[in-house]
Steps between C-alpha positions, in 0.01 A plus 500: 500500500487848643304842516713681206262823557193664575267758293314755621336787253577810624329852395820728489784305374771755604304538839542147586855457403596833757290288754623206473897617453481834723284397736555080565883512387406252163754551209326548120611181345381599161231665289318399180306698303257372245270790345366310201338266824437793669681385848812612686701284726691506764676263742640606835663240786793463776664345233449254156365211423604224528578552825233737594113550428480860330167684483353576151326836511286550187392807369179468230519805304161754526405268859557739792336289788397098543250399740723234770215253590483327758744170427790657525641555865823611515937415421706477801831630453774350789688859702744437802300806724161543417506831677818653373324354165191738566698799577686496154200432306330774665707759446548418158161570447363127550140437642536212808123374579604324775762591771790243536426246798413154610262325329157439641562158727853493399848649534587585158589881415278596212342852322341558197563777251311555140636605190357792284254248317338368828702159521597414850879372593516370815829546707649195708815526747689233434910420615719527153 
């Protein structure tokens, strides 16, 4: 077994895609568009399943905003310089919520940035 993908519902279909492909480097896998349901998909990654998880972001037509609760916490996505990492996604327009370093009581490299719809990614310095 294995994660095949993740859905989040996003307010500005188009919006999201330039975030997550201008801004975090993600390719668009694919898009699907089903009117008579009234939904649009699309699914973004580092690559294709099966040998990657892809994100599924999913536009519901007429549904501008979605309130995020308070399960959800956050993905992680793996960079090799958290900082160089920040400075790309910043000036591409990205918001970082938390500045790369350490992590409280540890040594790991980490920063946060959200996406247009409020979702947090968290940022982790890892060796390739």
């Amino acid at each position: 077994m294995r994660i095949l993908h993740t859905m989040l519902r996003v307010g500005d279909l188009q919006r999201s895609v330039d975030f997550y492909t201008k801004v975090l480097g993600m390719n668009l896998l694919r898009t699907t568009e089903r009117p008579e349901q009234k939904y649009s998909l699309a699914f973004v990654g580092y690559g294709t399943n099966p040998d990657h998880a892809e994100l599924e972001l999913t536009y519901n037509h007429g549904v501008g905003s979605y309130e995020l609760g308070s399960a959800f916490g956050h993905m992680a996505i793996g960079v090799a310089d958290a900082y160089a990492a920040c400075d790309r996604i910043r000036a591409a327009g990205g918001n970082i919520t938390r500045e790369p370093g350490p992590v409280k009581g540890g040594d790991t490299v980490i920063a946060f940035v959200t996406d247009p719809d409020g979702y947090k990614i968290e940022l982790i310095q890892r060796e390739s």
